[in-house]
C-alpha positions as CSV (number, residue, x, y, z in Angstrom):
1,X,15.9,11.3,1.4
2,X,13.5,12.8,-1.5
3,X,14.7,12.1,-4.8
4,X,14.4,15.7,-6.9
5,X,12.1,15.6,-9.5
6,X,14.5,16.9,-11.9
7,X,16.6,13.7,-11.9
8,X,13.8,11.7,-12.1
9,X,12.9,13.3,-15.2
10,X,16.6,13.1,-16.5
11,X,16.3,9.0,-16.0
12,X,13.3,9.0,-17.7
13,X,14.4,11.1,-20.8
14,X,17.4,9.0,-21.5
15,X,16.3,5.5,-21.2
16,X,13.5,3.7,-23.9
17,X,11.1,1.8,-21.9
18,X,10.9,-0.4,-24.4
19,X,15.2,-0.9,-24.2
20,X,14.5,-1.9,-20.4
21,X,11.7,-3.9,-20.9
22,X,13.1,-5.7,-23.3
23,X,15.7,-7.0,-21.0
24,X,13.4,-8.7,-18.9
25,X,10.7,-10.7,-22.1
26,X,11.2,-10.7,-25.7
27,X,9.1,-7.8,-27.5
28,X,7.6,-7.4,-31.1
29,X,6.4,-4.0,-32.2
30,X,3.1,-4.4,-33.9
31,X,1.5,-0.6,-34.7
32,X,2.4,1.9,-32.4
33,X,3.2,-0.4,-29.5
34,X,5.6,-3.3,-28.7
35,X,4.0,-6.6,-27.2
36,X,5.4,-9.3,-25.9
37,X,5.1,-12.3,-23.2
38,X,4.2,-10.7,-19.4
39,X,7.4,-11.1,-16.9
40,X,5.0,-11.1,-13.9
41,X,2.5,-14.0,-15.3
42,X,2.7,-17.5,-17.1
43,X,1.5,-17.1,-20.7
44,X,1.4,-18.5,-23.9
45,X,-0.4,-15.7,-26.0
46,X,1.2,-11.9,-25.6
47,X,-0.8,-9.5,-23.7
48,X,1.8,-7.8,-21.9
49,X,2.2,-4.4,-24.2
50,X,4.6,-0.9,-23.9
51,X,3.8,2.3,-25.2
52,X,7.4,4.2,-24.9
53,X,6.0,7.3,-26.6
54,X,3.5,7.3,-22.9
55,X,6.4,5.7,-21.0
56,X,3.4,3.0,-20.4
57,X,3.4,-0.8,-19.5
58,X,0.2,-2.7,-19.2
59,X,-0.7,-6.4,-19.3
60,X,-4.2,-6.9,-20.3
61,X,-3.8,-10.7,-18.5
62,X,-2.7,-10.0,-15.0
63,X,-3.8,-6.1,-15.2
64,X,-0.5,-4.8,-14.0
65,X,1.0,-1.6,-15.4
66,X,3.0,1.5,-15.0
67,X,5.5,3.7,-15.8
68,X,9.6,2.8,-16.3
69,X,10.1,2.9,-12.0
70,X,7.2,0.9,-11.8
71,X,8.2,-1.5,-14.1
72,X,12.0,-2.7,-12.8
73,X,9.9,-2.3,-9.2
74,X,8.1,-5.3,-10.1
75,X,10.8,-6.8,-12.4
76,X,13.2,-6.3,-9.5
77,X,11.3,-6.9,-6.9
78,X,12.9,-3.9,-5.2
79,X,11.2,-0.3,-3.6
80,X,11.0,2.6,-5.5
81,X,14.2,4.4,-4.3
82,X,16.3,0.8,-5.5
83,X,14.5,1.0,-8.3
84,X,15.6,4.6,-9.4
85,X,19.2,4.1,-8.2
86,X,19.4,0.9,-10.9
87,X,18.1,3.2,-13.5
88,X,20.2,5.8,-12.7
89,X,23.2,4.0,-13.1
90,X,22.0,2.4,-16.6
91,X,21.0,6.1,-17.7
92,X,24.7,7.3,-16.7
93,X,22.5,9.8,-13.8
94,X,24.1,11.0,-10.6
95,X,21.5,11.5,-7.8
96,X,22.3,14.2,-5.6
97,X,22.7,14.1,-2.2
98,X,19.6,16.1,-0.8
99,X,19.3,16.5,2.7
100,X,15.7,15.8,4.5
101,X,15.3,19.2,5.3
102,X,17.0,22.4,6.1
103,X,19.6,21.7,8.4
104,X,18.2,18.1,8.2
105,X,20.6,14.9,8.0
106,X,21.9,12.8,5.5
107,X,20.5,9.3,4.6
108,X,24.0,7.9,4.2
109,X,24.8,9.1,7.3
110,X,22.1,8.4,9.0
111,X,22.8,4.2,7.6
112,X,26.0,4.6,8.7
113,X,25.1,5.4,12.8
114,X,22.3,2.5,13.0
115,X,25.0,0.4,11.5
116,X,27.1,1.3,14.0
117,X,25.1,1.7,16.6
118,X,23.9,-1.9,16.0
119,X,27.5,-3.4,15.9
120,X,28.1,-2.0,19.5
121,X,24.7,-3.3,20.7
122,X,25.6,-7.0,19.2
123,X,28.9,-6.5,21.1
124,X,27.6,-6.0,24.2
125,X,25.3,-9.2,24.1
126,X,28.1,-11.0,23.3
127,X,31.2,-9.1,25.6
128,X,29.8,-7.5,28.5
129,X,29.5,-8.7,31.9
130,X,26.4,-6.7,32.7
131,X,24.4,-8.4,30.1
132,X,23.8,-11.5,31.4
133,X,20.8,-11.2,32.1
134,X,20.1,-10.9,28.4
135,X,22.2,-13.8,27.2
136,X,19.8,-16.0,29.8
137,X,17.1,-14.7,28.5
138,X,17.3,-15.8,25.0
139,X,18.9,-19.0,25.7
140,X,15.9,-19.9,27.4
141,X,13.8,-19.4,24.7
142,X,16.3,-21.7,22.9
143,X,17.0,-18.8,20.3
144,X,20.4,-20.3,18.5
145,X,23.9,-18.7,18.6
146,X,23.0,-19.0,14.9
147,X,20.1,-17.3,14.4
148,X,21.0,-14.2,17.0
149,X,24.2,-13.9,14.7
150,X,22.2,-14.0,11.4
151,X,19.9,-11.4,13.1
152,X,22.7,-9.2,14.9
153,X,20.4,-9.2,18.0
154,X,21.8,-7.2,20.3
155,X,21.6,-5.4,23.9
156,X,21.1,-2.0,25.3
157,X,23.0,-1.0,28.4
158,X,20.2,-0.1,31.6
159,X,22.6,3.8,31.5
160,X,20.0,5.9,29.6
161,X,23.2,8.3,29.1
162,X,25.5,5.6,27.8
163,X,24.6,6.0,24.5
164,X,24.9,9.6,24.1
165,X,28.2,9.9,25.6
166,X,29.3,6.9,23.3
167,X,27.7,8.3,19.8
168,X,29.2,12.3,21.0
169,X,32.7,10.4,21.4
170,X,32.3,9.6,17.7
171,X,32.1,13.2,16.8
172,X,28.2,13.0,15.8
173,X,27.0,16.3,16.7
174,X,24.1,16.8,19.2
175,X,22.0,18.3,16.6
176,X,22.3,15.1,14.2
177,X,22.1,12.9,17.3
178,X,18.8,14.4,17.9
179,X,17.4,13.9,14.5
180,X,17.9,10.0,14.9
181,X,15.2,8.8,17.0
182,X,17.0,7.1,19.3
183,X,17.3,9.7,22.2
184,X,14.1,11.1,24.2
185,X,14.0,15.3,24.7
186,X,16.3,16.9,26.1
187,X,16.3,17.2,29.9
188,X,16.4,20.9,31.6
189,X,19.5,20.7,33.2
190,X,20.7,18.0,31.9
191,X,23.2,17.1,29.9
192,X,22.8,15.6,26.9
193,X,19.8,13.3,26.0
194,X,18.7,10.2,27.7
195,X,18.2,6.9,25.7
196,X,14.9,5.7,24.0
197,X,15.8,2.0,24.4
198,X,17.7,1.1,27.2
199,X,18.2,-2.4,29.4
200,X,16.5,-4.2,26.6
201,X,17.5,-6.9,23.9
202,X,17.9,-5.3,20.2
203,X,16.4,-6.1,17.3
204,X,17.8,-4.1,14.6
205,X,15.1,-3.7,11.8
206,X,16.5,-3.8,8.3
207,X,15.3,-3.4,4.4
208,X,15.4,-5.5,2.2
209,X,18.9,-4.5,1.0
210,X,19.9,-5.1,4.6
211,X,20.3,-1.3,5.3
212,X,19.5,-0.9,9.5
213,X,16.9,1.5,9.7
214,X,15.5,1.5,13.0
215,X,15.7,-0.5,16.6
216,X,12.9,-2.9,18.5
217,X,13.8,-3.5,21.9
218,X,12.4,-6.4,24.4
219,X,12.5,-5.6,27.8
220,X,13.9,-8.0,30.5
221,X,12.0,-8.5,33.5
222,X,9.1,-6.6,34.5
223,X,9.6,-3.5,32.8
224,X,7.1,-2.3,30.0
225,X,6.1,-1.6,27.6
226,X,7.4,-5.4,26.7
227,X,8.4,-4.2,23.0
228,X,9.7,-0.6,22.1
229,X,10.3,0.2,18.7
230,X,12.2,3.6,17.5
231,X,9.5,6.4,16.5
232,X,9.1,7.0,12.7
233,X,11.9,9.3,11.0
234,X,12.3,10.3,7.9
235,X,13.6,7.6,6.1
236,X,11.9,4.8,8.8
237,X,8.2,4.4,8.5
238,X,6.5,1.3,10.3
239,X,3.9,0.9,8.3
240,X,6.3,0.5,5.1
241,X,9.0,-2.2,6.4
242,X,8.4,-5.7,7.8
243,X,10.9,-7.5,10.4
244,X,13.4,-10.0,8.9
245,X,12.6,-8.9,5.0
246,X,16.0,-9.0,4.6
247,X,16.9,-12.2,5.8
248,X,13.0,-13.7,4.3
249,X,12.9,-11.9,0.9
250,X,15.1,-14.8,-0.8
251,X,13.5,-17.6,0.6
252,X,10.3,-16.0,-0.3
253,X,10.7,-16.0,-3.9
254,X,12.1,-19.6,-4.0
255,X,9.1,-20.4,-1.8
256,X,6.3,-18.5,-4.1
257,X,4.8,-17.9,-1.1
258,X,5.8,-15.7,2.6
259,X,4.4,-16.8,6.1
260,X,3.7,-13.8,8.4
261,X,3.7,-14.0,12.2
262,X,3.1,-11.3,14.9
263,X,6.3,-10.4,16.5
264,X,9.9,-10.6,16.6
265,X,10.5,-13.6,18.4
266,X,7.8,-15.4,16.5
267,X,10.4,-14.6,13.2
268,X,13.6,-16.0,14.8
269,X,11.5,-18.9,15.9
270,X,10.3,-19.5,12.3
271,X,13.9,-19.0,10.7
272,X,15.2,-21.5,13.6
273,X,12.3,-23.9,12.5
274,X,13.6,-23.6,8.6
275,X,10.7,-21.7,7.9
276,X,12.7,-19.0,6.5
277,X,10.4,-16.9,4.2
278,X,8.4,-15.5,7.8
279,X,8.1,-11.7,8.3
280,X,6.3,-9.7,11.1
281,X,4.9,-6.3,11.2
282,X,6.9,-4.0,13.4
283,X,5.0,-4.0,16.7
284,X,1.8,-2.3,14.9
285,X,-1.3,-3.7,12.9
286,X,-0.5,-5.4,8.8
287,X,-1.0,-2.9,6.6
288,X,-1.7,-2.3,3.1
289,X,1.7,-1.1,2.3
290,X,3.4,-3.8,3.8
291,X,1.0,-6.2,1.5
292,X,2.5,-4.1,-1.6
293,X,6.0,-4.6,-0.2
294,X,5.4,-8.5,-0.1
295,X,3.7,-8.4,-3.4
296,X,6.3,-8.0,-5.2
297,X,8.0,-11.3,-4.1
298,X,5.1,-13.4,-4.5
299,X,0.7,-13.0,-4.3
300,X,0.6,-16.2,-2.0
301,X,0.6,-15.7,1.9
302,X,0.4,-17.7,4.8
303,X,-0.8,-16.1,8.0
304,X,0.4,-17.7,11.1
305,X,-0.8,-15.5,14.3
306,X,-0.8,-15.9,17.9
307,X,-4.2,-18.5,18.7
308,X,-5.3,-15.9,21.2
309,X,-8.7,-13.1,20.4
310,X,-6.0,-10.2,19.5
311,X,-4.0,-13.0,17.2
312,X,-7.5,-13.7,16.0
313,X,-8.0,-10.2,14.8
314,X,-4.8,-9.4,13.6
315,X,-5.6,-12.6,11.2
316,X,-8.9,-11.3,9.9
317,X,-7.6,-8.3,9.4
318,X,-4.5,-9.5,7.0
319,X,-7.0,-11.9,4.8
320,X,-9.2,-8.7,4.1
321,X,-6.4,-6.7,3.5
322,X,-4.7,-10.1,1.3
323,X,-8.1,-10.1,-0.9
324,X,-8.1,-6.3,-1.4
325,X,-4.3,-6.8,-3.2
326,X,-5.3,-10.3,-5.0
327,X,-2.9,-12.1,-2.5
328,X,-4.5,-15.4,-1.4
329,X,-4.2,-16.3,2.0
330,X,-3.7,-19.5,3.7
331,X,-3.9,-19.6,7.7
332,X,-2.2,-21.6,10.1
333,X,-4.8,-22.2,13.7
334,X,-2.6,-22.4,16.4
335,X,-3.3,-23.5,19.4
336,X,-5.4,-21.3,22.0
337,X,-2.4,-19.4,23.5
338,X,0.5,-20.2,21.8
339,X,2.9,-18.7,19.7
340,X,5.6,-20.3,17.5
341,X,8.2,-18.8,19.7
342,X,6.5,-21.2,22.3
343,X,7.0,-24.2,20.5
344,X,10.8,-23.8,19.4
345,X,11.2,-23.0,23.3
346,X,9.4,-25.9,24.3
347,X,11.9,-27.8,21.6
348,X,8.2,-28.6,19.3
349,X,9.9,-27.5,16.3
350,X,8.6,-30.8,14.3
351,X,5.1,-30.2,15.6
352,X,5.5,-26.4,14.6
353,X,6.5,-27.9,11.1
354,X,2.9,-30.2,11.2
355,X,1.1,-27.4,12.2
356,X,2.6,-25.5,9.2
357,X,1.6,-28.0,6.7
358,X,-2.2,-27.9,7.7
359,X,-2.8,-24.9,6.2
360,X,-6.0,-23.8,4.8
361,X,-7.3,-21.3,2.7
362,X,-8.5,-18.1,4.2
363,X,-12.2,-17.8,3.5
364,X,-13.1,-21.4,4.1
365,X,-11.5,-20.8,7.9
366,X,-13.5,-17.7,8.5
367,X,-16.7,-19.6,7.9
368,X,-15.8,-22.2,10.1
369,X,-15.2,-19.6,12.8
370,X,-18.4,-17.8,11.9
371,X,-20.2,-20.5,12.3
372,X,-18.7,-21.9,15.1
373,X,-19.4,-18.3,16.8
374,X,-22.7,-17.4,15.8
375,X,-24.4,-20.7,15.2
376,X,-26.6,-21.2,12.0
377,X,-29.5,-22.8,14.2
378,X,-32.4,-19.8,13.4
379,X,-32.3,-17.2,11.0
380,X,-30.7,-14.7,13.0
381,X,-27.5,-16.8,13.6
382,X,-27.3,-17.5,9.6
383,X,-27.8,-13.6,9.3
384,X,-25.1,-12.8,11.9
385,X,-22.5,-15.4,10.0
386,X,-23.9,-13.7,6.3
387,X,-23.0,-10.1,7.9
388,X,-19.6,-11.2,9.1
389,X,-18.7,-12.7,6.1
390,X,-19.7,-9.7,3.1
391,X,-16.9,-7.5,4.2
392,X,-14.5,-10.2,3.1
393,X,-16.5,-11.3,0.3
394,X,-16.4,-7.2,-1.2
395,X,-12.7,-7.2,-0.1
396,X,-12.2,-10.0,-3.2
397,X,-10.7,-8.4,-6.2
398,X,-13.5,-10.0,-8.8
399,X,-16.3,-10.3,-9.0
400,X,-16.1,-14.0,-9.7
401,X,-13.9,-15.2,-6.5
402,X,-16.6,-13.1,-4.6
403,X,-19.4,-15.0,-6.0
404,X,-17.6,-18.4,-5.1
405,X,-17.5,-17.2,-1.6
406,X,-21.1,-16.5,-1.4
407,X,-21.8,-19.9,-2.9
408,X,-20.0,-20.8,0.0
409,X,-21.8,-19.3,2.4
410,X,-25.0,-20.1,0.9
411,X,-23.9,-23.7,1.0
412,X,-22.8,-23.8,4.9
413,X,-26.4,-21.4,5.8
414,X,-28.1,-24.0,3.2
415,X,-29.6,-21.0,1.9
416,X,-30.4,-20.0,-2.1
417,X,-27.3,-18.5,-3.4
418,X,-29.6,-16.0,-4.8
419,X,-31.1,-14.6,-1.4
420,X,-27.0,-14.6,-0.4
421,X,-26.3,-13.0,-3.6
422,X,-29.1,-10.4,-3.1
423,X,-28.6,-9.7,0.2
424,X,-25.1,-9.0,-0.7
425,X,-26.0,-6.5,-3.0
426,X,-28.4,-4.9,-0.6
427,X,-25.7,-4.9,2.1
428,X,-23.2,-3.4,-0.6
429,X,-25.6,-1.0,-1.5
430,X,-25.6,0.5,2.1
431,X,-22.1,0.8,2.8
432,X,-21.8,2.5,-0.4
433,X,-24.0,5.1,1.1
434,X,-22.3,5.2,3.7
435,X,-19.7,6.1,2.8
436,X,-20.9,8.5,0.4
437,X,-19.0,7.7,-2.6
438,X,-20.4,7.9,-6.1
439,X,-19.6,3.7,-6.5
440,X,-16.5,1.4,-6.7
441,X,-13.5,2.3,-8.2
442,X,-12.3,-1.0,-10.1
443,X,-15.3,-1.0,-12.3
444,X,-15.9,1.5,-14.6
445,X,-19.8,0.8,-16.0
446,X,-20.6,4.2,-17.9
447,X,-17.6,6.6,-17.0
448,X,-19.5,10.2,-15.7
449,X,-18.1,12.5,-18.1
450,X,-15.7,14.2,-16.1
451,X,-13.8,10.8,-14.9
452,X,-13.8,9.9,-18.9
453,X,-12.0,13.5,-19.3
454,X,-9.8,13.6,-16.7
455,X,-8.2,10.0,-17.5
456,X,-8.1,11.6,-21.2
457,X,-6.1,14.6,-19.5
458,X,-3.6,11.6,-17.6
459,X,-2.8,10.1,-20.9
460,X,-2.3,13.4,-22.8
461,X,-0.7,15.7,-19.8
462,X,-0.3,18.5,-22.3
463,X,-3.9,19.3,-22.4
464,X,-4.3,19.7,-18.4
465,X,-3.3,23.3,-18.2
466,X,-5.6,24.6,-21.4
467,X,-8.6,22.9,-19.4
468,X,-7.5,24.3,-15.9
469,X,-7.0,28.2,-16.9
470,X,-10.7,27.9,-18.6
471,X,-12.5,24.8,-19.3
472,X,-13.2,23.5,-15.7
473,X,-12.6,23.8,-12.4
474,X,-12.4,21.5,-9.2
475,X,-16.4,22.7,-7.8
476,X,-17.4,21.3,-11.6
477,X,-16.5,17.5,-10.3
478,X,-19.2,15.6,-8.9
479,X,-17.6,12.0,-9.2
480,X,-14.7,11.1,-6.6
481,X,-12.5,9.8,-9.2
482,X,-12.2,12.5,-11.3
483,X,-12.2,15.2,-8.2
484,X,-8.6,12.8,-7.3
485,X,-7.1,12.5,-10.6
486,X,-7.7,16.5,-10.7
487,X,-5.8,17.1,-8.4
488,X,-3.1,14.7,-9.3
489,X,-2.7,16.7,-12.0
490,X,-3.0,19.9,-10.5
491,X,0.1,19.0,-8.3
492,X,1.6,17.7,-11.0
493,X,1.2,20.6,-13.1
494,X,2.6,22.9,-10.3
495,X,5.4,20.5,-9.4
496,X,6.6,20.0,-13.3
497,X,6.6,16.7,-13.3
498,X,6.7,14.3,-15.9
499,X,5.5,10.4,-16.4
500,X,2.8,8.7,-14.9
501,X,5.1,7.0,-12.5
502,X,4.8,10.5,-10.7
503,X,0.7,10.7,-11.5
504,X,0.3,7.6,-10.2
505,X,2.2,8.4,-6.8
506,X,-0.6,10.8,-6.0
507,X,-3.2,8.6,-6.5
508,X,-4.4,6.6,-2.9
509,X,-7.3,4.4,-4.8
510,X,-5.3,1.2,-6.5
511,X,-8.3,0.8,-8.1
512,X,-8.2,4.1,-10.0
513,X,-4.2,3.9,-10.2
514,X,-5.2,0.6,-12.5
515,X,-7.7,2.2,-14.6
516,X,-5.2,5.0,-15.0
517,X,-2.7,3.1,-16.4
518,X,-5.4,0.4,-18.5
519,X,-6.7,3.3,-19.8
520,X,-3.2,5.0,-21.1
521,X,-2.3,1.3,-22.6
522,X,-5.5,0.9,-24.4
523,X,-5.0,3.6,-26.9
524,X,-8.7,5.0,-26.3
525,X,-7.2,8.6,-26.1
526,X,-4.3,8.7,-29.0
527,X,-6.4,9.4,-31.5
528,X,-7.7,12.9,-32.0
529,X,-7.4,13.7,-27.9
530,X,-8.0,17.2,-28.8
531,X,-11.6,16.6,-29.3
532,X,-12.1,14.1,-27.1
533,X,-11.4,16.5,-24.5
534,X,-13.3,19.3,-26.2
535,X,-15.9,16.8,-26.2
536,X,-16.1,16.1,-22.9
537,X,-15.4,19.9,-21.7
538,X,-19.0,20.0,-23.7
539,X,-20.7,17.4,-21.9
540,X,-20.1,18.9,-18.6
541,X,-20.8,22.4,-19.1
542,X,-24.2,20.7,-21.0
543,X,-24.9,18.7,-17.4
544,X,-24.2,22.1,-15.5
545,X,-26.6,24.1,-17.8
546,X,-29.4,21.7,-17.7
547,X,-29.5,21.6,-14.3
548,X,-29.6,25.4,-14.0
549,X,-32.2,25.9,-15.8
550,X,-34.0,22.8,-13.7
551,X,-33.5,24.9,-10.7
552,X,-34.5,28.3,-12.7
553,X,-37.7,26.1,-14.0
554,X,-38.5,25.0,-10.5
555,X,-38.3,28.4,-9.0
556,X,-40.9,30.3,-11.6
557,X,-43.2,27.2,-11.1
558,X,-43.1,28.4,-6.9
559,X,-43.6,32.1,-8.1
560,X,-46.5,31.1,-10.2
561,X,-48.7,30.4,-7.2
562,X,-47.0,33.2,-4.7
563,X,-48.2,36.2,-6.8
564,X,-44.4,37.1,-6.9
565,X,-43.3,40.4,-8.6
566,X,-43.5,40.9,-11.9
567,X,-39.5,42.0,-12.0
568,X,-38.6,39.3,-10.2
569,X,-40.2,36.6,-12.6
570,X,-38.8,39.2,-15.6
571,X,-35.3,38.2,-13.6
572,X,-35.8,34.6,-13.9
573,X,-37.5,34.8,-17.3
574,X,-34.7,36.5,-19.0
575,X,-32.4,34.4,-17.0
576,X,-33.9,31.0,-18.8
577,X,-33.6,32.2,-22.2
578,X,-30.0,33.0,-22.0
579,X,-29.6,28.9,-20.4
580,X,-31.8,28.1,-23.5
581,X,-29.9,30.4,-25.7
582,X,-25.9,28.1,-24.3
583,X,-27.8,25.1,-24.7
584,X,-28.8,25.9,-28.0
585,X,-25.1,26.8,-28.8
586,X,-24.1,23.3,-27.4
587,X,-26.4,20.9,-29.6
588,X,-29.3,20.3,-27.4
């Protein structure tokens, strides 16, 4: 369910940031901003700072900032639609019940089916005579009476019509029923719809407020796929939730740290082994989003995946994607072809535990495995370990813990960590191209002029709609950054929204969401913005004139040797002096 824009902006009128801030670390205003300790880092001397007239948080020691949603996010530790509904409540704001979508469905009652559609499922596995079969089954993988409470694991009946008939008892209607994703299309002919999961054990897959939003089923027997999960709705979205965060989340902020495993089992197996702060993904790869989720519990992870080639890549594949959001990664080797499922079946829980304890950091793993891959006899072998290696290197958030793995590489290779380190930069230099993207987006070196005024326009949202109805357009953007942040705006603009929680939402690069905010907590554009932008508006209509009258230049010096016609060089001529005559006007 969308939140509307409108009540967003009522939240933000009527609470100070600064008020809700100030719940969380003492603050001291100093100028035109309030500073204070940082609630997300250890810290003796205040760097953490608020800007409430911005409705802007930024610590200049940990670099994490934001607007008032983002803020009790983090503080909370809570998604974004938790985070409004607590502010909502302090600000004395109803949210209104929007549906999806035209004739679309509620969220509320869309919580209140999976609920009950999981209770019936848990009562079958426990009740019914016909699933036996599934009680069997998970009492030979030694899965507790315990743990399949904790997890209301459940069963589906093998009658793809039994669920239909039971929901249309309930008085759901078959529209709504329809809109769930649990039932396939509709038969011709048939009567109602048949059942996605069916003659499978039930997994219901929470939030982390413990709110069932979708199914995974495990078929018994033969029948496959092995693992189903319910198809993305719209309030589900695989890529956004993890299995078991709502049992984990807790114990993963006691902890400081979370352990990840592969699949559903693997989690109950953890939780039965005490290992309690363990998610999985939900039957697809990690992703980035699900890092962000975790990241607001804790930036420490332990990855424990299956010791098979596709556990393999699943684990390179969370340290890269770890790196990219400064979490550091420890991994956990398990043994060629076995799970932890395996060992709590096999009653190993203790030796699961040992296994658990040997952890070691991420990068220092990979370059064992390189190695012990490729070789390092020759100079090809040391090159194919180097090239495996830089993407994880460049994943690293600074420059410093890259460097540190290079002199790590250069150590194993026994290399100069100045070939490693140039090599690097070589290899950079072509993914760059690439890619075709006008650099890296954490850094910002000399800001091209039309990045430098469209964070100007981010901090001072007033300005954005003089510049669009005449001082540039999109076509004028040559840097990535700034064509993004134009946009941004440009939605923004046409959507009325206000606060750079909203900006920020339609930015993809983290990297420019940070600089964004840095750059609003710095001050660099309170002062005078009106010029600075004028300024800038100068600059790039300066770059665009110079380099017409390049391409005028280089077209009378062809001319000059193709005995052109006197009218046309008279064209180009007068055309030059007018370029001459803007420039001129501009300062140069």
């Amino acid at each position: 369910m969308r939140i509307p824009d409108r009540a967003l902006a009522e939240i933000q009128s009527r609470l100070d940031l600064a008020e809700v801030v100030g719940e969380y670390t003492v603050l001291a205003r100093r100028g035109g901003r309030w500073w204070g300790c940082c609630p997300f880092h250890q810290e003796k001397t205040p760097s953490f700072s608020v800007t409430p007239e911005k409705g802007v948080f930024y610590c200049f020691g940990c670099q994490k900032g934001g607007g008032l949603f983002q803020f009790v996010m983090e503080a909370e530790k809570v998604p974004f639609r938790d985070a409004v509904e607590l502010l909502a409540k302090k600000a004395g704001v109803e949210l209104p019940h929007e549906e999806e979508e035209p004739g679309g469905i509620r969220r509320e009652t869309y919580l209140e089916l999976n609920r009950r559609v999981a209770g019936s499922f848990r009562w079958l596995l426990q009740e019914s005579p016909a699933a036996g079969a599934a009680r069997r089954y998970l009492a030979g993988r030694r899965v507790s009476d315990a743990i399949a409470e904790a997890f209301q694991l459940g069963w589906a009946p093998p009658d793809r019509r039994w669920l239909w008939r039971f929901l249309s008892g309930k008085s759901y209607t078959p529209e709504f029923l329809a809109r769930t994703g649990l039932f396939n299309e509709a038969p011709r002919g048939g009567e109602g719809r048949s059942s996605l999961l069916a003659d499978r054990i039930m997994f219901p897959i929470a939030n982390a407020r413990s709110e069932v939003l979708a199914f995974g089923g495990r078929a018994l027997g033969d029948g496959q796929p092995k693992y189903l999960n319910s198809p993305e709705t719209a309030f589900f979205r695989k890529g956004e939730n993890l299995f078991g965060i709502e049992k984990a989340g807790p114990a993963i902020r006691e902890a400081g740290c979370f352990h990840l495993v592969e699949g559903y089992m693997d989690v109950l197996a953890m939780h039965q082994a005490g290992v309690t702060n363990t998610v999985a993904p939900l039957g697809t790869a990690f992703t980035e989003q699900q890092v962000r989720v975790l990241k607001r519990w804790t930036a420490s992870a332990v990855l424990v995946f299956d010791g098979d080639e596709a556990g393999t890549k699943a684990t390179l594949r969370a340290i890269e994607l770890c790196e990219r959001q400064e979490v550091s990664a420890l991994v956990v080797a398990l043994p060629a072809g076995r799970d932890p499922a395996d060992f709590v079946e096999a009653g190993e829980e203790e030796a699961l535990r040992a296994l658990l304890a040997g952890k070691r950091p991420a990068f220092p793993f990979l370059l064992d495995g390189a190695v012990a891959r490729f070789g390092r006899s020759g100079a090809e072998a040391k090159e194919q370990v180097r090239d495996f290696l830089f993407p994880f290197a460049a994943a690293a958030a600074s420059r410093l813990r890259a460097e540190e793995y290079l002199r790590q590489v250069a150590d194993v290779l026994g290399a100069s960590p100045e070939a490693i380190a140039a090599d690097f930069d070589r290899w950079q230099a072509r993914q760059r191209g690439r890619m075709h993207t006008s650099g890296p987006t954490t850094g910002e070196g000399a800001l091209p002029p039309e990045l430098f005024l469209m964070l100007a326009l981010s901090t001072n949202r007033d300005l954005f709609p003089g510049v669009r109805a005449g001082g540039v357009a999109l076509a004028d953007l040559e840097d990535a950054r700034a064509r993004a942040l134009y946009v941004a705006l440009e939605e923004g603009f046409r959507g009325e929204e206000a606060g750079l929680d909203a900006l920020l939402a339609r930015l993809d690069d983290a990297g420019l969401r940070e600089l964004v905010v840095r750059k609003a907590a710095s001050g660099e554009f309170d002062m005078n913005p009106e010029r600075i932008v004028a300024d800038s508006l100068r600059r790039i209509r300066q770059r665009g004139l110079q380099r017409d009258r390049e391409a005028v230049q280089a077209r009378l010096r062809r001319l000059e040797g193709e005995h052109a016609a006197p009218a046309e060089v008279r064209e180009l001529l007068a055309e030059k002096q007018h370029l001459d005559s803007e420039l001129a006007k501009l300062g140069v």
